[in-house]
C-alpha positions as a printed Julia matrix, in Angstrom:
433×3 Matrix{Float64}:
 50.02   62.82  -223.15
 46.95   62.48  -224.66
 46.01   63.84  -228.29
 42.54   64.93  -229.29
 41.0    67.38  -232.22
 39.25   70.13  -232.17
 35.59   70.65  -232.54
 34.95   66.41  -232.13
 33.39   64.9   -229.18
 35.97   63.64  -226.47
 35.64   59.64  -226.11
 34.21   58.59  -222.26
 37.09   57.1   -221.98
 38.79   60.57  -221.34
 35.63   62.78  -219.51
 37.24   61.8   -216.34
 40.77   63.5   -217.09
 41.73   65.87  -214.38
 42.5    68.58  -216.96
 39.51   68.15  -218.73
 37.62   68.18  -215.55
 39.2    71.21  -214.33
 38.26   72.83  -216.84
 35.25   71.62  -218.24
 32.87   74.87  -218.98
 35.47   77.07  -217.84
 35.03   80.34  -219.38
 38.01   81.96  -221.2
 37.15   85.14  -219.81
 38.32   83.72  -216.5
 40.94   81.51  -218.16
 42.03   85.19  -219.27
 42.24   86.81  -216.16
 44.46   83.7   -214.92
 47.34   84.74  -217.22
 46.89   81.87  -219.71
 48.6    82.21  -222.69
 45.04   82.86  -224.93
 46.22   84.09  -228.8
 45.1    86.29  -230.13
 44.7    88.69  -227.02
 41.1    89.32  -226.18
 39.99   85.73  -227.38
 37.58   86.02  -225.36
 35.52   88.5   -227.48
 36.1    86.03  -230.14
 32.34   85.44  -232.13
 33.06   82.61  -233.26
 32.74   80.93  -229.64
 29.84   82.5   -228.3
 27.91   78.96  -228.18
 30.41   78.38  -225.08
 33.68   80.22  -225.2
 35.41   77.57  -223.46
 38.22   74.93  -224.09
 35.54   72.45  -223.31
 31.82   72.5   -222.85
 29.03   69.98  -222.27
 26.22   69.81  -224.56
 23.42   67.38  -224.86
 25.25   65.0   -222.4
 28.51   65.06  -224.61
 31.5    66.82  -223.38
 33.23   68.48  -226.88
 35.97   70.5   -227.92
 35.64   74.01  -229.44
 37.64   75.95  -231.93
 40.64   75.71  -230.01
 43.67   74.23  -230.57
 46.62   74.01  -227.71
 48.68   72.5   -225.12
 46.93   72.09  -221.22
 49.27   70.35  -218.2
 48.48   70.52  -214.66
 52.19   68.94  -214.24
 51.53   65.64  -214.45
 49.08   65.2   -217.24
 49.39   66.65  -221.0
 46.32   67.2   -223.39
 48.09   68.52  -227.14
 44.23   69.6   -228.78
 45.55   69.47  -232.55
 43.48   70.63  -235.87
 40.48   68.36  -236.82
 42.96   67.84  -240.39
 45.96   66.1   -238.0
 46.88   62.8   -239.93
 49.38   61.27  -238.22
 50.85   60.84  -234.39
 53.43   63.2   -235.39
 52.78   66.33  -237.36
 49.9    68.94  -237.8
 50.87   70.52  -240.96
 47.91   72.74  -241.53
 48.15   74.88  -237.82
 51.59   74.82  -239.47
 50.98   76.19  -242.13
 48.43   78.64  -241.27
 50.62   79.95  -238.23
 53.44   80.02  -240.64
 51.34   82.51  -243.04
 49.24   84.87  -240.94
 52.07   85.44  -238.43
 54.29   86.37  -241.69
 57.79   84.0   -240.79
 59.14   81.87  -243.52
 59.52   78.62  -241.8
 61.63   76.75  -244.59
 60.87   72.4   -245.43
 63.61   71.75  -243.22
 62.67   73.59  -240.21
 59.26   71.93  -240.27
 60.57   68.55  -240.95
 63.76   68.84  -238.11
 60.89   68.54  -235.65
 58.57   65.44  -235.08
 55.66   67.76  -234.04
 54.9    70.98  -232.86
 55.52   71.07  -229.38
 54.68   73.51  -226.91
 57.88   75.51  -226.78
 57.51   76.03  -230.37
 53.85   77.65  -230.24
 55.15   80.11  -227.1
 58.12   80.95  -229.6
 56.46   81.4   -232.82
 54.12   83.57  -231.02
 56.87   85.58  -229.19
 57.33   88.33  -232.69
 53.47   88.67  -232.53
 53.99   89.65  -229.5
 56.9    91.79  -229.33
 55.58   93.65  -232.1
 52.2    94.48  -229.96
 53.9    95.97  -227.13
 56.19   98.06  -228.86
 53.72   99.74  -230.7
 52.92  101.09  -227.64
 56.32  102.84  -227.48
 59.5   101.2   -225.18
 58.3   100.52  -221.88
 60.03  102.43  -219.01
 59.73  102.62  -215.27
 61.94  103.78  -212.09
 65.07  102.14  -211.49
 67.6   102.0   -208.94
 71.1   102.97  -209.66
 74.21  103.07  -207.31
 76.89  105.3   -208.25
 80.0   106.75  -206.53
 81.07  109.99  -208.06
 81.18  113.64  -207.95
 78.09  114.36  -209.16
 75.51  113.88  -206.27
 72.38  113.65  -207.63
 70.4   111.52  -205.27
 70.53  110.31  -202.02
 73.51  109.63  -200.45
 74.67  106.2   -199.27
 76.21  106.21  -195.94
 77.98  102.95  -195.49
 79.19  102.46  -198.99
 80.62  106.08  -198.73
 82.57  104.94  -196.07
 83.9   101.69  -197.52
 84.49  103.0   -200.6
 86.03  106.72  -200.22
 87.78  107.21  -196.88
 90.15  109.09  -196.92
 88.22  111.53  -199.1
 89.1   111.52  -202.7
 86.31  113.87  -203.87
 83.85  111.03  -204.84
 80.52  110.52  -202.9
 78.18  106.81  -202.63
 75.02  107.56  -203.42
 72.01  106.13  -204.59
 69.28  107.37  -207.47
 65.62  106.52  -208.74
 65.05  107.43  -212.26
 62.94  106.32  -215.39
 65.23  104.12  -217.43
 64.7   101.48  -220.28
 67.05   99.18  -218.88
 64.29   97.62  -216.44
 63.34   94.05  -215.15
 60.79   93.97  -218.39
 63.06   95.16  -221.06
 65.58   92.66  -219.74
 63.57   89.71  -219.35
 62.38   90.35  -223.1
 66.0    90.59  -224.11
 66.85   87.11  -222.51
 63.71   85.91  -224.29
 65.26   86.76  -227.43
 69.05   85.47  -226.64
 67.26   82.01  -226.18
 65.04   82.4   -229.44
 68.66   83.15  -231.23
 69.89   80.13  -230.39
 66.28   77.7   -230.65
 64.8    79.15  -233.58
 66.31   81.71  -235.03
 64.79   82.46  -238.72
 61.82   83.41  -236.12
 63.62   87.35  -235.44
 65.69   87.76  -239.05
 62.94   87.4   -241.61
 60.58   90.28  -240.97
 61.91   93.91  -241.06
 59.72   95.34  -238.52
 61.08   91.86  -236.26
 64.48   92.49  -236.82
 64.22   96.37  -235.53
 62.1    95.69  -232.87
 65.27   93.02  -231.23
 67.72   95.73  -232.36
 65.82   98.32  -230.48
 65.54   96.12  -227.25
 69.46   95.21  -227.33
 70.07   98.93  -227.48
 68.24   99.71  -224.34
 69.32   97.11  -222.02
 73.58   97.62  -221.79
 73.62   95.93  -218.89
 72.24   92.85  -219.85
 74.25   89.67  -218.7
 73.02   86.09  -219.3
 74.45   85.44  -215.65
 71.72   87.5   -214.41
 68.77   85.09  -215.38
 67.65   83.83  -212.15
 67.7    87.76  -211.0
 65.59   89.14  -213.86
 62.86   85.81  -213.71
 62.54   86.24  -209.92
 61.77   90.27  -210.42
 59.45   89.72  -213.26
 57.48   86.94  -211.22
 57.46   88.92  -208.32
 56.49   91.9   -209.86
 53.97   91.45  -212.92
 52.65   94.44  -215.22
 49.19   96.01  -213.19
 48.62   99.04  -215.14
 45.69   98.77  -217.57
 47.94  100.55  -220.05
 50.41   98.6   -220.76
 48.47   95.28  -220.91
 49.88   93.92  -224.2
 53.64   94.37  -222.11
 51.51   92.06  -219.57
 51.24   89.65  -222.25
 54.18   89.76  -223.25
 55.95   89.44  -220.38
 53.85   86.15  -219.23
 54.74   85.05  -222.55
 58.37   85.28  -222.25
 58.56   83.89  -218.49
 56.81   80.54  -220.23
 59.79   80.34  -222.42
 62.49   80.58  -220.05
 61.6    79.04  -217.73
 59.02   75.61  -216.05
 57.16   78.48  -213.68
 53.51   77.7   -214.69
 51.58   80.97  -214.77
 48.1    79.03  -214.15
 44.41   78.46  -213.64
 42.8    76.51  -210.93
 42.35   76.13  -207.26
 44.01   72.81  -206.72
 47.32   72.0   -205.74
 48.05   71.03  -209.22
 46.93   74.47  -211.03
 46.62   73.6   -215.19
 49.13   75.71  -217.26
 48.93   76.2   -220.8
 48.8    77.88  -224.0
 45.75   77.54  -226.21
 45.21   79.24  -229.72
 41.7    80.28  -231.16
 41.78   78.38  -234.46
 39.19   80.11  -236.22
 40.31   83.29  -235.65
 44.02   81.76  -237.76
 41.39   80.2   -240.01
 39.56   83.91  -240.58
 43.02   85.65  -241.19
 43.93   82.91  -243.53
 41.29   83.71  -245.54
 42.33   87.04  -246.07
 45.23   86.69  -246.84
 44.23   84.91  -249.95
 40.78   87.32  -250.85
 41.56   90.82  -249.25
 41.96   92.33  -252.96
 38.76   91.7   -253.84
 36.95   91.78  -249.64
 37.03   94.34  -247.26
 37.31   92.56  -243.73
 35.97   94.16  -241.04
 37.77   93.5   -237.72
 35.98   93.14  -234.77
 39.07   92.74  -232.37
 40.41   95.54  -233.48
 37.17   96.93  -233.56
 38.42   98.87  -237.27
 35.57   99.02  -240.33
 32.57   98.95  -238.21
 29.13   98.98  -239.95
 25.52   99.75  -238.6
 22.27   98.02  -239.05
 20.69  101.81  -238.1
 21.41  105.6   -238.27
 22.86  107.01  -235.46
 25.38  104.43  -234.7
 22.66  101.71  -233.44
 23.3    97.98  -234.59
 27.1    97.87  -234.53
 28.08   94.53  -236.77
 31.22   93.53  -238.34
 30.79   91.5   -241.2
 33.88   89.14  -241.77
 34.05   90.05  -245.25
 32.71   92.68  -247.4
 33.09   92.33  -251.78
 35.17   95.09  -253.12
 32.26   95.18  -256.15
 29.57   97.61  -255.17
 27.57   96.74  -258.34
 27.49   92.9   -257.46
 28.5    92.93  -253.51
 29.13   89.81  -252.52
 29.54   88.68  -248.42
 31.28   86.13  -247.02
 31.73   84.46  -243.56
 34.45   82.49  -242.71
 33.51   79.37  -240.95
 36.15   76.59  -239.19
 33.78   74.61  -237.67
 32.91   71.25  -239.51
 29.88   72.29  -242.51
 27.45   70.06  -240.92
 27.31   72.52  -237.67
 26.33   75.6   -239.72
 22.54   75.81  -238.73
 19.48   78.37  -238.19
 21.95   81.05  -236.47
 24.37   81.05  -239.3
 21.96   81.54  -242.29
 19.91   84.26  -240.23
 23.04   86.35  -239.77
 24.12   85.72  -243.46
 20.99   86.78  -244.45
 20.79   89.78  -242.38
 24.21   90.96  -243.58
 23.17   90.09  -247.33
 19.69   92.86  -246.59
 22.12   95.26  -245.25
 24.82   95.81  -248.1
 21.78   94.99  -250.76
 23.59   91.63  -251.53
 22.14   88.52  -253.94
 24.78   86.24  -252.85
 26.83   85.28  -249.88
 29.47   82.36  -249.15
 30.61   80.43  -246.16
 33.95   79.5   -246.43
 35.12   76.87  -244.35
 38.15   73.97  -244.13
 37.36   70.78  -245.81
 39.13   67.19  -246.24
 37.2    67.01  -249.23
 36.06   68.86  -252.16
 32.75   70.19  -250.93
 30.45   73.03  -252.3
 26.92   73.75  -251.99
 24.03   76.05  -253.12
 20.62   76.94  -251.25
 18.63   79.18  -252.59
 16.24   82.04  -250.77
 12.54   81.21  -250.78
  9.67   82.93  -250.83
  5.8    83.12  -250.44
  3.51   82.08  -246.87
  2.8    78.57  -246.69
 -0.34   78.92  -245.73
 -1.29   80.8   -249.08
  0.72   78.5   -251.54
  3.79   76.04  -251.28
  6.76   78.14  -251.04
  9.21   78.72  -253.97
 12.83   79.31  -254.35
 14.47   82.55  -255.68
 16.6    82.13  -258.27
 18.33   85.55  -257.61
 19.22   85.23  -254.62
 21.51   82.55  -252.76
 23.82   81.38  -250.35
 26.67   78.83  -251.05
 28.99   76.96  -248.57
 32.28   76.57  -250.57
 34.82   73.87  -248.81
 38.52   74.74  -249.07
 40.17   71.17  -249.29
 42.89   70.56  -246.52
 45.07   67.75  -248.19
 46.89   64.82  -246.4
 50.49   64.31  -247.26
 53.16   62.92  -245.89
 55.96   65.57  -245.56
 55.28   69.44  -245.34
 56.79   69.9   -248.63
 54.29   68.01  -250.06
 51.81   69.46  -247.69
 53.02   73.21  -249.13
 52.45   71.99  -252.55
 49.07   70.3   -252.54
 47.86   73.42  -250.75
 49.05   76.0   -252.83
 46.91   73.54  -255.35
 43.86   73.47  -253.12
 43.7    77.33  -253.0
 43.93   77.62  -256.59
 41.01   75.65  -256.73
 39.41   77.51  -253.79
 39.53   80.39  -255.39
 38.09   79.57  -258.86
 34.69   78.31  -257.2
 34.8    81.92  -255.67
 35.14   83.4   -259.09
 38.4    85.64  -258.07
């Protein structure tokens, strides 16, 4: 297995790796369509990677990461693409840490530390109350089901040859056959076996969050027949017969999801014989949601995924934007975009859509926030006045800052936990909040 970073150029040493190859300016659209495991659902629409939207992409003769963080296999060769802040060989504390908090599970010290790193089972599980939680909210999912019963009351079709074998003479009972909409499906089940196996891996994962806890209670209640004999049955159904309708595409997910974590089947991308497989996780989308976490009471944040708290440019609905966050102050609005990639890379695109969003809400000041290994802010001011008639000069009113949130190295996640909490605290001052 190899181990590289995020958003960093991959040595030459590596170009030639047949993962990398494979899938080399690959599009995540397609990557998408494939049945990856892409988190959040519709990464693809992400902003943030609209300069390629890929896993990997070429650019001035260098072949570089994005802001994506993962695990890729095509069977016989592993690429683990880890946060630009990985230390060490064996830990990645800050994906950690910010799966940890905008997922909402309390991983405790010793959870963290029991493993040597995160490994891939442990992203497809973490992810797996996400999830559950999306599909659900659709309501239980339900299709047509075959039952055999042998009773009295015939209420489908009858079934000749059991009849026989089972009621001559005639007792009064008939074989028959039904089809009817029931809960207790090959979905429903396979989720159910997904969460018998998270019990026993990991499970502080299902019994810290409320909604968690009722959504596995609910799931139990609808599948009576459930049997942990029946595993082979209920994988071959579901990979036989995956989710089509357009309506129930977060059950889709969800269901890929839980065949990755019971069982080696490789749901995957690529014509070869050996297809790549893998689960890879937009980092600065977790970086964005991060971010709120610590500044939504005082910043609106505008989600375009969700596509909630759109704003215009123009009347009449013209110039949809969504601004990742919006002050709370209408007498000193402030905006703010969050940023993962490294500070160096935000350029001419960056400030004009800053500065676009600053004319729009009548703003005099506007911050990129972005991850930092050290303490890093910085101040540019707006000028003013045509070159040609006199030498430009800068407005004092009106300015943009890039304010660094330090990432600190440590040497356990306890310490990690702690130094963070610190860096935050810090983080938050320079913002004024």
């Amino acid at each position: 297995m190899i181990k590289i970073s995020d958003n960093t150029e991959i040595p030459l040493s590596e170009i030639n790796h047949p993962v990398i190859n494979e899938l080399t300016n690959k599009s995540l659209s397609t990557l998408d369509q494939e049945r990856f495991i892409i988190f959040p659902p519709l990464l693809k629409d992400s902003d943030d990677l609209d300069e390629g939207n890929c896993i990997f992409r070429t650019f001035n003769g260098k072949t570089m990461t994005c802001n994506i963080v993962g695990f890729l296999s095509d069977g016989n060769n592993e690429i683990h693409i880890h946060s630009r802040f990985f230390e060490t060989e064996d830990e990645d504390y800050f994906l950690d840490y910010m799966l940890q908090k905008v997922l909402h599970y309390n991983v405790t010290v010793n959870e963290i530390a029991s493993s040597e790193e995160t490994t891939y089972y442990d992203l497809l599980v973490y992810l797996f109350p996400y999830y559950l939680e999306e599909a659900m909210r659709k309501g239980l999912y339900k299709e047509y089901a075959s039952h055999s019963y042998n009773d009295s009351n015939v209420r489908g079709q009858m079934d000749i040859n059991r009849h026989f074998k089972k009621n001559v003479p005639f007792v009064g009972k008939v074989a028959y056959n039904t089809r009817e909409f029931s809960f207790d499906n090959k979905i429903n089940q396979l989720i159910r076996h997904a969460i018998e196996k998270i019990e026993i891996t990991k499970p502080f994962l299902l019994e810290e969050s409320p909604v968690v806890q009722k959504n596995v209670k609910m799931i139990k209640e609808i599948t009576p027949s459930y049997s942990h004999y029946e595993l082979e049955k209920v994988l071959y159904e579901n990979i036989s017969n995956t989710i089509k309708h357009g309506f129930f595409e977060e059950y889709t997910q969800l269901q890929t999801l839980c065949l990755k974590i019971l069982t080696d089947e490789r749901i995957s991308y690529g014509a070869s014989s050996q297809k790549v497989h893998g689960i890879v996780i937009d980092i600065a989308w977790l970086w964005e949601e991060y971010l709120n976490l610590l500044i939504k009471e005082h910043f609106y944040h505008p989600q375009n995924k969700l596509g909630t708290m759109a704003h215009y440019y123009f009347q009449n609905g013209n110039g949809k934007i969504y601004p990742d966050f919006i002050g709370r102050d209408v007498t000193n609005r402030v905006i703010a975009d969050a940023k993962y990639k490294p500070e160096k890379n935000i350029k001419s695109s960056d400030y004009s859509q800053i500065l676009s969003y600053m004319f729009r809400f009548d703003s005099k000041l506007a911050y990129f926030l972005h991850p930092t290994k050290e303490e890093s802010q910085s101040i540019f001011y707006l000028m003013e006045g045509v070159s040609a008639e006199h030498t430009p000069q800068k407005r004092m009113d009106i300015r943009v800052e890039k304010i660094g949130l330090k990432i600190p190295r440590a040497t356990s996640y306890s310490e990690f936990v702690m130094l963070m909490e610190e860096s935050e605290k810090s983080f938050l001052t320079k913002l004024k909040l």
